[in-house]
N, C-alpha and C positions, 0 to 999 in steps of 0.2 A: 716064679719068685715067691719065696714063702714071704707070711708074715712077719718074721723076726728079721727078713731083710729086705723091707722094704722103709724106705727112707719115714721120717716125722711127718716130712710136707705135704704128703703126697692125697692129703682130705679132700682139695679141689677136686682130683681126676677120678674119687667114685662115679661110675655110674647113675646113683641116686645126686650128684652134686647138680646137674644139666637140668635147665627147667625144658619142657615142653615146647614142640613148634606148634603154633597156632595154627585149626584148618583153613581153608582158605576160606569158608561164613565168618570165621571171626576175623581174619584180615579185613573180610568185604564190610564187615560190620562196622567195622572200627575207623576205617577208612571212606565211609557213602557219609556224603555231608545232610544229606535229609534226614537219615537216620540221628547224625548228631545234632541236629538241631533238634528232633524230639524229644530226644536225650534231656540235651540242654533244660529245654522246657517242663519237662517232669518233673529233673531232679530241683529247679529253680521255684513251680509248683509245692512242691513239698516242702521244701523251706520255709515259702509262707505259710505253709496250714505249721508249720511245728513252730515256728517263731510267733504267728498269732495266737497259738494257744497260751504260748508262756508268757503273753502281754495280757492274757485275760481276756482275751477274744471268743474263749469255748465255752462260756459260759452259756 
């Protein structure tokens, strides 16, 4: 099919439109509850140090 006949709509079915299957460490990552609780804790972590700073903590 050229491109003069192929339909408007059809931007979804590029190739480039399809995001990526995840391997299966990032399944396993994303899915191991120890791991998200570290997670949790980091990002929860850093929140305080960025929030303490902007109260005038860093001083």
């Amino acid at each position: 099919m050229s491109e003069t006949n192929r339909p408007a709509n059809t931007a979804h079915l590029r190739e480039s439109f399809y995001a990526t299957r995840p391997t299966a460490g990032t399944v396993f990552m994303r899915t191991f509850l120890p791991w998200q609780i570290v997670r949790f804790v980091m990002i929860n972590l850093r929140m305080l140090v960025i929030i303490g700073k902007s109260h005038g903590g860093g001083h």
